[in-house]
N, CA and C atoms as a LAMMPS dump frame, in Angstrom:
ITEM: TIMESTEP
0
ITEM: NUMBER OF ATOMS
303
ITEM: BOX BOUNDS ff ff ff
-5.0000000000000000e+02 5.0000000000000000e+02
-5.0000000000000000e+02 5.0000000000000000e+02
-5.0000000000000000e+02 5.0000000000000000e+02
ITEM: ATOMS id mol type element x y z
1 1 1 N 376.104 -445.735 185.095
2 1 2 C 376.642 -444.601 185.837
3 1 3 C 375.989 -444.594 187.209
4 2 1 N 376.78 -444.615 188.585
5 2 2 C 376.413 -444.337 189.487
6 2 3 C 376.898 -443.436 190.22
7 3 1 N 376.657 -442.432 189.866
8 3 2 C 376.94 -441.401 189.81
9 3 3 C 376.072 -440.57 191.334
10 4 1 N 376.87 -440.311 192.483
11 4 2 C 376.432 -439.526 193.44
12 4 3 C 375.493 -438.459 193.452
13 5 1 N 374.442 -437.578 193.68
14 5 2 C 374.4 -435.633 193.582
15 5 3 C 373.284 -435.427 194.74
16 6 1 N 373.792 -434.291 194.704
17 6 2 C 372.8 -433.652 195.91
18 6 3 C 372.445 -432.003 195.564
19 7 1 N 371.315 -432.233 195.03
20 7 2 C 370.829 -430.987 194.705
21 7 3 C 370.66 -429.875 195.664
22 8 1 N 371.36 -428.839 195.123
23 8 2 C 371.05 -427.392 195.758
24 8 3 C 370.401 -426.533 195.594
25 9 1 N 370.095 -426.333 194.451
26 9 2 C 368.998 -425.671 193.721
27 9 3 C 368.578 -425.929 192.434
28 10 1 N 367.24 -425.888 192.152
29 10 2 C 366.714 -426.565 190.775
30 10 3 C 365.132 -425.773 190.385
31 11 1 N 365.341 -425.075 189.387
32 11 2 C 364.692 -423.986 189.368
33 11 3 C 364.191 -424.332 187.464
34 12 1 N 363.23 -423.856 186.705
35 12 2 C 363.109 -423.881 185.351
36 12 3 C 364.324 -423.881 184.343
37 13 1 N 365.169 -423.066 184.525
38 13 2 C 366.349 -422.204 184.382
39 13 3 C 367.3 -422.67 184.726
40 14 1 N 368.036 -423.234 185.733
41 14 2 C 369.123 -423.174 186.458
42 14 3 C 369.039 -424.217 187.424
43 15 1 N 370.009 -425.343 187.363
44 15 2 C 370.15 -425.957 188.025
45 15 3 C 371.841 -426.043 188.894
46 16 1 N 371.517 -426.739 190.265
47 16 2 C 373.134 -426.645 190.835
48 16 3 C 373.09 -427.673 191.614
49 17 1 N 373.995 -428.125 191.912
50 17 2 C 374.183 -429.863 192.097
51 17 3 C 375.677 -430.445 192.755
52 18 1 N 376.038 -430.866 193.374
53 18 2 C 377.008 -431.568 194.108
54 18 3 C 376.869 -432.716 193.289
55 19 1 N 378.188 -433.432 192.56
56 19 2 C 378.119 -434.788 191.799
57 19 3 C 379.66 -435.41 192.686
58 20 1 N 379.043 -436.668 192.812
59 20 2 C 380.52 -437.468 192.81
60 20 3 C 380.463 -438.254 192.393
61 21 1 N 382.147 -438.851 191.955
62 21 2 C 382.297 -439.983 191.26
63 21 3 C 383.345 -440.474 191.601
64 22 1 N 383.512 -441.782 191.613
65 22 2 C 384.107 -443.049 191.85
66 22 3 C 385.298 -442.955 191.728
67 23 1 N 386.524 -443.473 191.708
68 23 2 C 387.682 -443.789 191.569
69 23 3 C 387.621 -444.372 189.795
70 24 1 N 387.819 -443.703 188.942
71 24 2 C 387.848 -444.598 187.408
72 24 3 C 386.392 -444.179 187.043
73 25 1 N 385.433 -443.768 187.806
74 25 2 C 383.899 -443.448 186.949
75 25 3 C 383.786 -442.387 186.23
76 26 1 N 383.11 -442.486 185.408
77 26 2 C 382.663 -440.701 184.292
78 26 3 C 381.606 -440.7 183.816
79 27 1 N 380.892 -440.228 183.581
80 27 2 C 379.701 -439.731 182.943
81 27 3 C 379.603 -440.245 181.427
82 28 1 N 378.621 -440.739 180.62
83 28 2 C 378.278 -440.98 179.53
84 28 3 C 378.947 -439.679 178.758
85 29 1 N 379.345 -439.74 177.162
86 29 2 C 378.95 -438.732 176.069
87 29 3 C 377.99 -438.022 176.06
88 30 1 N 377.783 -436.543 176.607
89 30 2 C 376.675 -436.256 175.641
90 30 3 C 376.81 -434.942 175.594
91 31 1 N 375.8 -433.95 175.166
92 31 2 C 375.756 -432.822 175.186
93 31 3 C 374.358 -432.141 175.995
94 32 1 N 374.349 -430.865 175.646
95 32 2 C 372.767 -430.111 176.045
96 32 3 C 373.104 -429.2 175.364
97 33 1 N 371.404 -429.202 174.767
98 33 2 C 371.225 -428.269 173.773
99 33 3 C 371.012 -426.594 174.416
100 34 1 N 370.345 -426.357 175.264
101 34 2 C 370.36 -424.949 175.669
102 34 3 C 371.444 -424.4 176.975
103 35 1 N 371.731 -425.336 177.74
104 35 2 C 372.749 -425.148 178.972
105 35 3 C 374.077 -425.041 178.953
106 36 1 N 374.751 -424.064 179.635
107 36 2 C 375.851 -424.259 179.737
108 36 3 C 376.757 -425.113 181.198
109 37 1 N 377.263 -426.08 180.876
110 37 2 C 377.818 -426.526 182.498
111 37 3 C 379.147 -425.738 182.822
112 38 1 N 378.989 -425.31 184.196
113 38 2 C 380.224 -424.693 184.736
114 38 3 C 380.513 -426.157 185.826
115 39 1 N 381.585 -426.321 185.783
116 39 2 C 382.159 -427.197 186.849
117 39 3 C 383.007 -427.195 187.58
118 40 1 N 382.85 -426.692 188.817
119 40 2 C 384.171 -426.627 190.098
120 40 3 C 384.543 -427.257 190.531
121 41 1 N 385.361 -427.921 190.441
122 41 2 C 386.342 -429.351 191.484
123 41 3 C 386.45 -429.058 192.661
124 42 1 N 385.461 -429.703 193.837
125 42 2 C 385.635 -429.554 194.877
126 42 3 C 386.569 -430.255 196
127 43 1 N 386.939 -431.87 195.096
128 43 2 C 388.045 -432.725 195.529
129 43 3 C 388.266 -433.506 194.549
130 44 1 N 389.8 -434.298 194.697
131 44 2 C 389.594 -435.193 193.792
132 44 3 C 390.455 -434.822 192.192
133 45 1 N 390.43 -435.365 191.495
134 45 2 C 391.251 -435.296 190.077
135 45 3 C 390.225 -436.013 188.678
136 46 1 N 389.595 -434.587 188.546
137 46 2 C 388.68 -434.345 187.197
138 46 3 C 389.1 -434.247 185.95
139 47 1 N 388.857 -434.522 185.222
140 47 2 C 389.334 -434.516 184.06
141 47 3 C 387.781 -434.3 183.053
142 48 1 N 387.399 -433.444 181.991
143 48 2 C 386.819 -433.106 181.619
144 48 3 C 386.811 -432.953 180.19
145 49 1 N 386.74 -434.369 179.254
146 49 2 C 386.655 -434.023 177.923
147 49 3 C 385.861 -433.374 176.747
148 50 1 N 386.771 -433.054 176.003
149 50 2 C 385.372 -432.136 175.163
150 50 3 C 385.84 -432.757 173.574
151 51 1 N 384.861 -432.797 172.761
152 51 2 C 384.838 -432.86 171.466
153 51 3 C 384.515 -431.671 170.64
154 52 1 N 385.023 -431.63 169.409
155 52 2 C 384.656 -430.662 168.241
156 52 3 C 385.067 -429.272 168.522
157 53 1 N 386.369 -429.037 168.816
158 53 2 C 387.223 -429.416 169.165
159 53 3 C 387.517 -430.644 169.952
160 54 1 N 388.208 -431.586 169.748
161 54 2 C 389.105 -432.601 170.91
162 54 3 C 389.649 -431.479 171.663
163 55 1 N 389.315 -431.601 173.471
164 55 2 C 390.091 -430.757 174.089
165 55 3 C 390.12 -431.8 175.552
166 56 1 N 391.072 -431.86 176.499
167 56 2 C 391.403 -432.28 177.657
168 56 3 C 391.141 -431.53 178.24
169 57 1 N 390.486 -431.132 179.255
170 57 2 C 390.976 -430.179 180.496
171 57 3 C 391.121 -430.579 182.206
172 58 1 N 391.988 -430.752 183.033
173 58 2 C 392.451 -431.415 184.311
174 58 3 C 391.596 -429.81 184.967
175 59 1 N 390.876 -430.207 185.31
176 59 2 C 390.352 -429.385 186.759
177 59 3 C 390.573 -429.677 188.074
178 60 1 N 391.355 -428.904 188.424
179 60 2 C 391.932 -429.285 189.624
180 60 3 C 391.267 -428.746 191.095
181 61 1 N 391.098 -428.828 192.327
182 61 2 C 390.38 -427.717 193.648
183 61 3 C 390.633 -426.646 193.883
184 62 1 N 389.192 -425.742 193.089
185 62 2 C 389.356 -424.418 193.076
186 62 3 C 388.821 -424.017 192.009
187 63 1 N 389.268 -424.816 190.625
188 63 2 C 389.699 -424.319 189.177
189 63 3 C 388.212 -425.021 188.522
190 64 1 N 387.544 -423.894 187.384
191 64 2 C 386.326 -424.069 186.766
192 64 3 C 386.891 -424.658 185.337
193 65 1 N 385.829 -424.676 184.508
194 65 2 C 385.926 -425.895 183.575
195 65 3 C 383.86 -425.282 183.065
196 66 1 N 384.29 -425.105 181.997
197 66 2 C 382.829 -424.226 180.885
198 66 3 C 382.823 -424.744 179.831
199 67 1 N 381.487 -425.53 179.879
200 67 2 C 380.902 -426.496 178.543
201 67 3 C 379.971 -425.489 178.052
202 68 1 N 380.217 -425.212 176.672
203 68 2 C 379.006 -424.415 176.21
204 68 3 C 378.1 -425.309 175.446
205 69 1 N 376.706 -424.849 175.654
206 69 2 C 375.485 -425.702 174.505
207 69 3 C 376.14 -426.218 173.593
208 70 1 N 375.855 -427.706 172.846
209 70 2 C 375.771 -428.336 171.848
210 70 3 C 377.344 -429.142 171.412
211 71 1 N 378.119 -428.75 173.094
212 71 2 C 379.314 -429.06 173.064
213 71 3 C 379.363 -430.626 173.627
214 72 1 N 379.523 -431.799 172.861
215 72 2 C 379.88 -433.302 173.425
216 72 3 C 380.867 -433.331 174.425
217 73 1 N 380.347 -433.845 175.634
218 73 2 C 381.252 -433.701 176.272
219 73 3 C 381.559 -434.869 177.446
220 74 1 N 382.386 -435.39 178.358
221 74 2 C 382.294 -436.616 179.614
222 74 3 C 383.458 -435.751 180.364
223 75 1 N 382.578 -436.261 181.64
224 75 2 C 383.109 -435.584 182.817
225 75 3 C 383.945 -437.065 183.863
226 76 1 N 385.613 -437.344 183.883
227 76 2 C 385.94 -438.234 184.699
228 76 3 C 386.964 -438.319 185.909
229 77 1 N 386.605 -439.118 186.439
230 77 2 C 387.175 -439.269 187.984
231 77 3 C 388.923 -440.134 187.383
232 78 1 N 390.087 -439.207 187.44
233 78 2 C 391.056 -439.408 186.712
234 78 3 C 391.785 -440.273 187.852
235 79 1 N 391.56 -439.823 189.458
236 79 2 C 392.558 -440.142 190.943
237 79 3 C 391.982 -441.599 191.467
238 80 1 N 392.378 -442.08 192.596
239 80 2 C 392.367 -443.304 193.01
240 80 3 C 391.537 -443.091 193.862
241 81 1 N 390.884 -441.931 194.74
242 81 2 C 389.67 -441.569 195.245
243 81 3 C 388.822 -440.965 194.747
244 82 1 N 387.756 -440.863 195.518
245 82 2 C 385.746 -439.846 195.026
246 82 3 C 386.63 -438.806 195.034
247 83 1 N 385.834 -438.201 193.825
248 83 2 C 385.951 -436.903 193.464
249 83 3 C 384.303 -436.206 193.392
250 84 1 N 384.649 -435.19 193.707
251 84 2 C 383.428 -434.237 193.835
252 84 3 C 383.826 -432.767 193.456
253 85 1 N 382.265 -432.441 192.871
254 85 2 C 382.573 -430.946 192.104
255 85 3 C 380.805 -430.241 191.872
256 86 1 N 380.986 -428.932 191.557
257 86 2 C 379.864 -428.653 192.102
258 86 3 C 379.623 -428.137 190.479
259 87 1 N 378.92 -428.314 189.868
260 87 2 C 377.527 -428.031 188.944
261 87 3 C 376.759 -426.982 188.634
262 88 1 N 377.175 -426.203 188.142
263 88 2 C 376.185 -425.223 187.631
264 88 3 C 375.456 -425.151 186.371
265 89 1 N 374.093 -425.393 186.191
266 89 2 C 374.055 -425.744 184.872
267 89 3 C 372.966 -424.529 184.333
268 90 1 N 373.1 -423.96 183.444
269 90 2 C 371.66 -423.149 183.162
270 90 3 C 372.354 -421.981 181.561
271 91 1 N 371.83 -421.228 181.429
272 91 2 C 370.553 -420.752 181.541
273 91 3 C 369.449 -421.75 180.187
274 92 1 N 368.686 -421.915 181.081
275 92 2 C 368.084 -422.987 179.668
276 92 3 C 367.196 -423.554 180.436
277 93 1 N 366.158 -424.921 179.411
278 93 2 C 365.629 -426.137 179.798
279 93 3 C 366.949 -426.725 179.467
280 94 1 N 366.889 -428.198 181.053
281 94 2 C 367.713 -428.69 181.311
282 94 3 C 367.217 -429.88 180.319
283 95 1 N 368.214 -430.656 179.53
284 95 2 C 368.378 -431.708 178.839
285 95 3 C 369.59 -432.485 179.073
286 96 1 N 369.5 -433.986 178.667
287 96 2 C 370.679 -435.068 178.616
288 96 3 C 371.197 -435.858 177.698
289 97 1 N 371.673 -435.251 176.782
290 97 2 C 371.68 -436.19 175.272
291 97 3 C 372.447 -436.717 175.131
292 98 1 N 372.494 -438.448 175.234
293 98 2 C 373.765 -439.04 175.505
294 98 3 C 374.176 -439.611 174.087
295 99 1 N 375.597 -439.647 173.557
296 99 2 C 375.978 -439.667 172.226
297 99 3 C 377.317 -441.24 172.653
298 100 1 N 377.154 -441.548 171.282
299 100 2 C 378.426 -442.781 171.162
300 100 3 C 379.659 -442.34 171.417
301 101 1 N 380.473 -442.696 171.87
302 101 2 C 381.812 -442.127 172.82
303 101 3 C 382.634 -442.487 170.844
C-alpha cells in the first residue's frame, strides 16, 4: 500500500488525516477495535467495503461513509484518477488490524 496522508490532527483519542489513493489502489482488510472511521470523499470515486454484513458503499464528493469498531473493512480508489478523502478516526486508541481479504 502506498498510500498518500497528511495529518491534521493526532491527538490520544482522535485522529484526522487527508489519505490518497491511486487509480485501482485500496487499503488492506482490516478492522479497529475501539475507533470509529468517518470518511469524506474529497475527490475522486471511493468505494468502501464492509463485511459482516457484506455491504458496498460508493462515496461520492461531499457524501460520508461510518465504519463502526470491530467492523472488517477496505477502503478503494474505484475512478481512473487519485482520489482523496478526509479521515476521521476516534474516539479510541488508534489500532490497524489487517485481516485475509
Amino acid at each position: 500500500m502506498k498510500m498518500n496522508e497528511e495529518v491534521i490532527l493526532k491527538t490520544e483519542n482522535v485522529t484526522v488525516r487527508v489519505l490518497s489513493l491511486a487509480a485501482g489502489e485500496s487499503t488492506p482488510w482490516h478492522f479497529h477495535n475501539e475507533i470509529t472511521d468517518n470518511m469524506f470523499c474529497l475527490s475522486g470515486d471511493i468505494l468502501v467495503l464492509l463485511r459482516n454484513p457484506d455491504e458496498e458503499v460508493r462515496v461520492q464528493i461531499g457524501q460520508r461513509c461510518e465504519v463502526y469498531p470491530l467492523r472488517m473493512h477496505q477502503v478503494a480508489n474505484m475512478g481512473a484518477k487519485e482520489a482523496k478523502y478526509l479521515l476521521v478516526q476516534g474516539i479510541g486508541q488508534y489500532d490497524f488490524n489487517i485481516v485475509g481479504s
